[in-house]
C-alpha positions, 0 to 999 in steps of 0.5 A: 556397676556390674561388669565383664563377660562370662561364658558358662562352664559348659560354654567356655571357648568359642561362643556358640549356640548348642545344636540341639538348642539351635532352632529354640535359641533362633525363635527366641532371638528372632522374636525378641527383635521383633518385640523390640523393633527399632524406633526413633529417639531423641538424643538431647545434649546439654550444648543444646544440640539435638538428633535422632538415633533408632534403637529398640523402644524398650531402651534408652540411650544417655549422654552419660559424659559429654565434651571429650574429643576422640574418645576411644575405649574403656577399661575396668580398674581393679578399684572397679573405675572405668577408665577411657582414652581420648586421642583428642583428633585425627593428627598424630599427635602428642595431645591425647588423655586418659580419662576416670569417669566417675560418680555414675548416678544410676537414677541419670545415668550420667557420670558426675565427673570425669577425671583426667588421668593423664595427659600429653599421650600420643594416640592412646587408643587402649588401656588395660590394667593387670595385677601380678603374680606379687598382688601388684596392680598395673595400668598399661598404656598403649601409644603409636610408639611404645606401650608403657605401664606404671603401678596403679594404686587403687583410688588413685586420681592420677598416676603416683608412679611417676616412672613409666617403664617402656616394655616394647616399642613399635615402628611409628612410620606411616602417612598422617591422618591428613593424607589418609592415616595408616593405622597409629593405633595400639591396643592392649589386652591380657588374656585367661591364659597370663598373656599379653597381646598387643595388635599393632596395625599395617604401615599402609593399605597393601605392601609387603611390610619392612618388619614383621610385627606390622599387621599382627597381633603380638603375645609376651609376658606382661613385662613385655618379654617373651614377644613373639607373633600370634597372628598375622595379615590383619591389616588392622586389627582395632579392637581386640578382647579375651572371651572364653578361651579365644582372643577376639578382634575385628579387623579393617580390610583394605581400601583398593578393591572397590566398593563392595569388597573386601569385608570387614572381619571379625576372627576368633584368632589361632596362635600363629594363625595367618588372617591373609593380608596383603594377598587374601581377602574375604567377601561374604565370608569367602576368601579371594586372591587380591591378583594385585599382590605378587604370588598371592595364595590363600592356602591355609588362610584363616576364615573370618568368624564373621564378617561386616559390609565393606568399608563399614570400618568395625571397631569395639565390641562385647559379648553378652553371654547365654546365661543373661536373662536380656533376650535381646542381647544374649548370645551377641557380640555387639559391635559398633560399626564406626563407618566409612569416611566417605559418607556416600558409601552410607556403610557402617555408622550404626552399632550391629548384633552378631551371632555367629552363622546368622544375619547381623541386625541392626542395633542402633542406626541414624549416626549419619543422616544424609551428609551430617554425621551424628556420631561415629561408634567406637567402643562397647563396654557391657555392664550389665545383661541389660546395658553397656557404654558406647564411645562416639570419638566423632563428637566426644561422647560417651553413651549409657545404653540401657534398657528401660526399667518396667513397674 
């Protein structure tokens, strides 16, 4: 299975359209959609249980690996496996996992098996694997608590380092999940440039926090010395990925402004960049003074990249670059829009394309259909030009999202 992003040379930063291309580029993006207008699929599962999710009729849309919990984000491994964790419910809790998914038949496009890696995890929301300057493979596991790594050995089915070292540890406090969750999700990335960040979300909706690593994101060595703040005010930064020259994240705005605002945002982060939380928001893009936090101003705020419908809650995201050949997808990030926990709002549950400066379309919809929800997107995983993973942790599935071979 091939996988990754690439940015051509000509491209490498921040992904953008050139100017002189711009109206070529929109016409065909514009014509692509059009040519593949969202239509009804039936989604079968082998419970036995079936719905309908709309999505491009030239695509389909496989339960590739079915009967996990709260599964979360995937991983590549230097041996090529895809790894993904599972923080197994809506407690914080010490239940979660770290799955292999292997075997892929391309002809079903299911995985065969799926390997518990490990096990016993507290809220593992991210993976990330690195090989040093030594030749030395590692896998490193970000927790609520702590981000650990071990020595990874290819092909290995469970962890043959039996002593995880604990690089940094991280403020763990909040309210539970069961009385509205304040952000016990880690991730771990490492970028082109040798670093590490980890974003480490707010201990509430808006307050000024007792240390300064809450909403950040941090960068250190990957033996986790040389911490320091990369970015700050993002009150949650779920996801972030290194693309080009620029580290990525969305971010979750805060819940108190009503029903329309603020968005949810997306940022190509600059080091020491401020991203305005708890005092600034941004609605349609624009920033504004939350006047309920004392001595709010947004004066050298960061503008959001792009930016989501408020309370739609996004989450992963990959980018397909210029050079693919899938016109649907080029020059896309696609997002998943894992939505809001109050269904009346009807905002997000849906996978979105994003190009920057233009208007976000709809990708694939009917996760929440009425008051039954079908799914909750979570992470993107690009494979290929034509496909990409898609995590639901509302049902525990991972999804094949492909387009249909012709001839």
């Amino acid at each position: 299975m091939e996988t990754g992003n690439r940015i051509g040379k000509q491209h490498e930063g921040c992904p953008r359209r050139i100017l002189t291309a711009s109206a070529l580029i929109l016409l065909l993006s514009a014509l692509a959609f059009s040519q593949s207008s969202l239509t009804a699929h039936k989604i079968q599962l082998a419970s036995g249980k079936s719905f309908t999710l709309n999505f491009p009729a030239d695509y389909e849309m496989i339960p590739a690996a079915e009967g996990l919990k709260r599964v979360r984000f995937f991983a590549k491994a230097p041996d090529g496996r895809i790894f993904v964790t599972d923080m197994y419910d809506l407690t914080d809790n010490n239940r979660g996992k770290v799955y292999i998914l292997d075997d892929f038949n391309r002809s079903t496009g299911k995985f065969g098996k799926v390997t518990t890696y490990l096990s016993g995890l507290r809220n593992p929301n991210s993976v990330a694997f690195h090989t040093d300057q030594k030749g030395t493979d590692w896998i490193y596991i970000a927790e609520t608590d702590k981000l650990t790594r071990r020595r990874f050995k290819k092909g290995e089915a469970s962890p043959t380092d039996r002593t995880p070292q604990t690089l940094v540890t991280f403020p763990d406090y909040g309210l539970s999940y069961k009385y509205g969750g304040w952000h016990l999700t880690r991730t771990v990335e490492f970028g082109g440039n040798g670093k590490m960040y980890v974003s480490v979300g707010s201990s509430c909706n808006s307050c000024k926090e007792k240390e300064e690593v809450r909403a950040t994101v941090l960068e250190m060595n990957p033996d986790g010395s040389g911490q320091k703040i990369f970015a700050k005010g993002l009150r949650n930064a779920v996801w972030i990925k290194w693309i080009g020259n620029y580290l990525y994240a969305t971010n979750q705005g805060s819940d108190h402004l009503g029903l329309n605002r603020p968005d949810e945002t997306f940022y190509a982060l600059s080091r020491e960049g401020d991203y305005g939380w708890p005092g600034c928001h941004s609605s349609n893009g624009k920033l504004f003074a939350d006047r309920t936090v004392r001595g709010a101003d947004c004066r050298g705020v960061e503008s959001p990249y792009a930016y989501f419908p408020a309370h739609s809650s996004a989450l992963g995201f990959d980018y397909f670059d210029r050079d693919s050949d899938n016109s649907l997808l080029k020059d896309a990030f696609v997002v998943a829009l894992h939505g809001s926990t109050n269904k009346r709002l009807v905002k997000g549950y849906k996978v979105v394309l994003m190009r920057k400066g233009e208007k976000v379309r709809d990708l694939i919809t009917g996760f929440l259909k009425g008051r039954t929800v079908n799914g909750r997107p979570c992470g993107v995983m690009r494979l290929s030009d034509q496909s990409f993973l898609l995590s639901d942790d509302h049902t525990g599935i991972v999804y094949l999202v492909r387009k249909k071979k012709t001839g």
